[in-house]
N, C-alpha and C positions, 0 to 999 in steps of 0.2 A: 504494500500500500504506500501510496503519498501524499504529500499534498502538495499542493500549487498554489505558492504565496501570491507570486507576481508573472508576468508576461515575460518570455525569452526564450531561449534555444533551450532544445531536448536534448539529452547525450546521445552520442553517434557510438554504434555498435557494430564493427564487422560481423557480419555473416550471422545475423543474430534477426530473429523475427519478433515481433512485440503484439500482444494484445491488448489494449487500451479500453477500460471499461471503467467509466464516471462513476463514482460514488456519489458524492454532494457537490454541492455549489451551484452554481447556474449558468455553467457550462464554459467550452475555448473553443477555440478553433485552434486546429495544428493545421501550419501552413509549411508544403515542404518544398524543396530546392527545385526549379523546373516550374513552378507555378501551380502544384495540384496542392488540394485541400481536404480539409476532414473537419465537420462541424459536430461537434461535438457536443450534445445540450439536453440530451435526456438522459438521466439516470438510469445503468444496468441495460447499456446497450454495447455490447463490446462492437470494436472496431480494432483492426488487424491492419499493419504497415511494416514495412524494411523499416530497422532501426542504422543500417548502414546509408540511409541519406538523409539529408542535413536536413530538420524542422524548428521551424519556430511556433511557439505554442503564446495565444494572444487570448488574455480572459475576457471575457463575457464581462461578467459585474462581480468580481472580488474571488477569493482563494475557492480553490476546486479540491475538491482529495477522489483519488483514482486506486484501481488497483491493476496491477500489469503484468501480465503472465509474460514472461521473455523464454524463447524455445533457439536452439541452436540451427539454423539454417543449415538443411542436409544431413542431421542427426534425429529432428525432431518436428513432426508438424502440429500444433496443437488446434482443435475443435473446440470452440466455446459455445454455451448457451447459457440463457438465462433462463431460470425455471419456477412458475409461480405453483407454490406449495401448501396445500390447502387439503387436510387430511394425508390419506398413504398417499405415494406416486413411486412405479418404478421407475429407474434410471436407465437409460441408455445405453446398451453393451460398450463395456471399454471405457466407460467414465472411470479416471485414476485420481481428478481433485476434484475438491468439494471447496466450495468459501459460501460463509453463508453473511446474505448480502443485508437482508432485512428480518430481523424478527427469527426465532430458534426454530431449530430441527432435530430430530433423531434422524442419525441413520443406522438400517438395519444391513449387516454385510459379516452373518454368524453371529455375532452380539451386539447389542445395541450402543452406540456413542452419539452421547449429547453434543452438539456444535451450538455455542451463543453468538447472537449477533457477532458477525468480525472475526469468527473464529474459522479456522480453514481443516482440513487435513485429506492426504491418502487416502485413497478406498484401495482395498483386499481383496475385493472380491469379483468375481464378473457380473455379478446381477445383483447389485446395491437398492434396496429404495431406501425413500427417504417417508418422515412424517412428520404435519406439525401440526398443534391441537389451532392453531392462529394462523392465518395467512403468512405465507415466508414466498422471501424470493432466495433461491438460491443459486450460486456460480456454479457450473460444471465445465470442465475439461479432458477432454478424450488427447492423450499424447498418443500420436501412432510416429512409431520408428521409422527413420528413411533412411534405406542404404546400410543400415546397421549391421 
């Protein structure tokens, strides 16, 4: 997770892939080298770019806080979703992380483990669900291996 105090450059990462999914604030724009763009303004929408070229990130109306899956280009490609949680839900074969975005979850993957708000981990098993007695949103990502 981060935040973003103020407007400036992103760091530049060889061969390195980023997921970009807002938490709070009221959103940026990443503006990257070449002229292309990425508006960024709704919470718990990931968006996906090369961290090997140069962005500048421009705020909306005051600090953002973000979380950002980073996967190693040609080692690892990562799938994200957002997932809104409202009683049981199984998970998606191959989901290996979990963050949970809004509001608690159990997940079930052989025993049960609590995740609070803000709390992330591993899944173990191939056919994970999830449950929440409240409305939850939560982060999933499937890593599938490339060339490994």
């Amino acid at each position: 997770m981060a935040e973003i105090a103020e407007s400036g450059p992103f760091s530049v990462y060889g061969a390195v892939d980023r997921v970009f999914t807002l938490l709070s604030g009221k959103g940026l724009d990443l503006l990257f080298a070449g002229g292309s763009k990425i508006a960024v303004g709704q919470p718990f929408v990931p968006h996906s770019f090369a961290c090997d070229v140069a962005a500048d990130c421009e705020l909306r109306d005051g600090p953002c806080a973000a979380l950002n899956l980073f996967t190693a280009r040609e080692k690892w490609r990562a799938e994200v979703d957002v997932t809104a949680v409202d009683g049981e839900v199984p998970l998606p074969r191959g989901v290996r992380l979990l963050f949970a975005l809004q509001g608690d979850v159990s997940v079930r993957q052989g025993h049960v483990m609590a995740l609070a708000e803000g709390d992330a981990a591993d899944v173990l098993t191939d056919e994970p669900a999830v449950a929440s007695g409240d409305k939850a949103m939560l982060y999933t990502a499937r890593l599938i291996p490339q060339g490994i």
